[in-house]
N, C-alpha and C positions, 0 to 999 in steps of 0.2 A: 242602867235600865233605859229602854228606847221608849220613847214617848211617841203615843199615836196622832197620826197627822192629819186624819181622816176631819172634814170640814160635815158636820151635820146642822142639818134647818129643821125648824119647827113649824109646822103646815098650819093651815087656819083650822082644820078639825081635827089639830092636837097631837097631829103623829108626827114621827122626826124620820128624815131621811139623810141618808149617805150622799151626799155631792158629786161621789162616785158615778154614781149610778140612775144620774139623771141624763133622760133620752134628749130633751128639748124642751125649752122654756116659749112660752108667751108673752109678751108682757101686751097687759089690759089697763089704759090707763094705772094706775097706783097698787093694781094687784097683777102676780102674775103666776101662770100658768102652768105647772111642770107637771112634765110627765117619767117614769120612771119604769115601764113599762117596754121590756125586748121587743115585743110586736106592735107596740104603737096607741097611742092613746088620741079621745077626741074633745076637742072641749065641749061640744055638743051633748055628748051624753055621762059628761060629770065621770069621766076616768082621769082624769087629772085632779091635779093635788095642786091647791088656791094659798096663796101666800100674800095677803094684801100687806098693805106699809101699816094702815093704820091696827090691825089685829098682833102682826107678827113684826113689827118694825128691823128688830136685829137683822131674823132670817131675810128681809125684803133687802134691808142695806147690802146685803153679802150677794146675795143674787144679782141685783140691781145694776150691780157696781160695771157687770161685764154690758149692760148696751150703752155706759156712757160712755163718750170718747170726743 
């Protein structure tokens, strides 16, 4: 049996997304930004999906991981 590969996060208001299907992240000091959204999303008017370290620590590490270098 094939085991699914698909990497999902846990937002700060409790919804999970596909890793897939993320357009573009922010990072905001300690929380960051994502949006998931084909035509585009803004952090001004809260279409983006918030994933700080201190609510969602796992989902943040996983994210996170890709601006350090």
């Amino acid at each position: 049996m094939e085991e699914n590969c698909d990497t999902y996060l846990k937002t700060d208001d409790s919804k999970v997304i596909n890793m897939k299907c993320i357009t573009w992240v922010k990072k905001m000091d300690e929380c960051l930004a994502v949006c998931t959204k084909t035509v585009g999303c803004s952090v001004e008017d809260g279409s983006t999906h918030k994933i700080c370290k201190i609510n969602n620590s796992e989902s943040y590490k996983k994210l996170n991981k890709y601006f350090e270098e």
